[in-house]
C-alpha positions as a printed NumPy array, in Angstrom:
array([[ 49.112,  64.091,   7.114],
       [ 51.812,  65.506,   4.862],
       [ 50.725,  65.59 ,   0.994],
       [ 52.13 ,  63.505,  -1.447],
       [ 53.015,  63.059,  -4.655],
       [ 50.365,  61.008,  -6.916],
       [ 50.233,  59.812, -11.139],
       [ 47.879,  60.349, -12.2  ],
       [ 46.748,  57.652, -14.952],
       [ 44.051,  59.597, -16.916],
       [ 46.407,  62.684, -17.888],
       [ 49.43 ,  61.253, -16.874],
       [ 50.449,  63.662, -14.871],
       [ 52.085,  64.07 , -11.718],
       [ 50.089,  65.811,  -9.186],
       [ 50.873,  67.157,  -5.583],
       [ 48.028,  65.963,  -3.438],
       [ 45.108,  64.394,  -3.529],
       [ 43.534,  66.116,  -6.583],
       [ 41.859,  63.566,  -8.925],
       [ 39.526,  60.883,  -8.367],
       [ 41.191,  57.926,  -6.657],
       [ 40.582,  55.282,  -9.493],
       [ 42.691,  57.134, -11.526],
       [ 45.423,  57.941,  -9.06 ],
       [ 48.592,  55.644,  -8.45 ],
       [ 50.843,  56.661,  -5.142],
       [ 51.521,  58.072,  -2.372],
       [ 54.803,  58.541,  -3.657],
       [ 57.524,  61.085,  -1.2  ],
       [ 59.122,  62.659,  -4.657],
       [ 57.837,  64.29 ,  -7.534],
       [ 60.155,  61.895,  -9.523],
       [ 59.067,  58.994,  -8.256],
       [ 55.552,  59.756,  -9.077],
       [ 56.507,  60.367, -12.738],
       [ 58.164,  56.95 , -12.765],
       [ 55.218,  55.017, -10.834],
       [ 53.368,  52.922, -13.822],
       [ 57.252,  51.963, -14.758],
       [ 57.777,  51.032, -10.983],
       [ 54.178,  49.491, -10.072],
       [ 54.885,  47.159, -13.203],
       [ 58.341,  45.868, -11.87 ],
       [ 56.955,  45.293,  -8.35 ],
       [ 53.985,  42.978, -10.337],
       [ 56.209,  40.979, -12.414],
       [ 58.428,  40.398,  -8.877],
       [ 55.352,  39.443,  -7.161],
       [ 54.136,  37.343,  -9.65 ],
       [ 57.798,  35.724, -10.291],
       [ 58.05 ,  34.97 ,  -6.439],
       [ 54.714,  33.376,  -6.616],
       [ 55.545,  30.996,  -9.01 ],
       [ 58.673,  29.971,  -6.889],
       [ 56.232,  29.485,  -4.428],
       [ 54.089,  27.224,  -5.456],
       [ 56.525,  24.922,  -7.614],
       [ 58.505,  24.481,  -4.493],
       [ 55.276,  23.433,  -2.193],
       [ 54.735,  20.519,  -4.454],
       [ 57.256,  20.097,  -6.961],
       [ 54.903,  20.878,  -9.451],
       [ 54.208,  24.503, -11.759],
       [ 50.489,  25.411, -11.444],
       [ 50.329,  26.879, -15.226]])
């Protein structure tokens, strides 16, 4: 397997590999630049997620679940 490019969360850092301890690692990423970006990018994805999920569930019943 080719290595990758991981964020590290504790130093935030960028790292090349599998260097740190997983809980602190976000990635695989394929570019150095995404890497440095990932916390920015893991953060949009979540907000997506949660706005599609919302969308979801008011259009099952007509009704928001907050």
């Amino acid at each position: 397997m080719a290595k990758k490019y991981w964020f590290n969360t504790k130093t935030q850092q960028v790292e090349y590999g599998r260097k740190s301890l997983a809980v602190y690692r976000l990635g695989p990423f394929e570019t150095e630049r995404e890497a440095k970006n990932a916390e920015q990018t893991i953060s949009e994805r979540g907000k997506k997620l949660i706005e599609e999920d919302q969308l979801k569930d008011s259009s099952e019943d007509g009704n928001s679940r907050d």
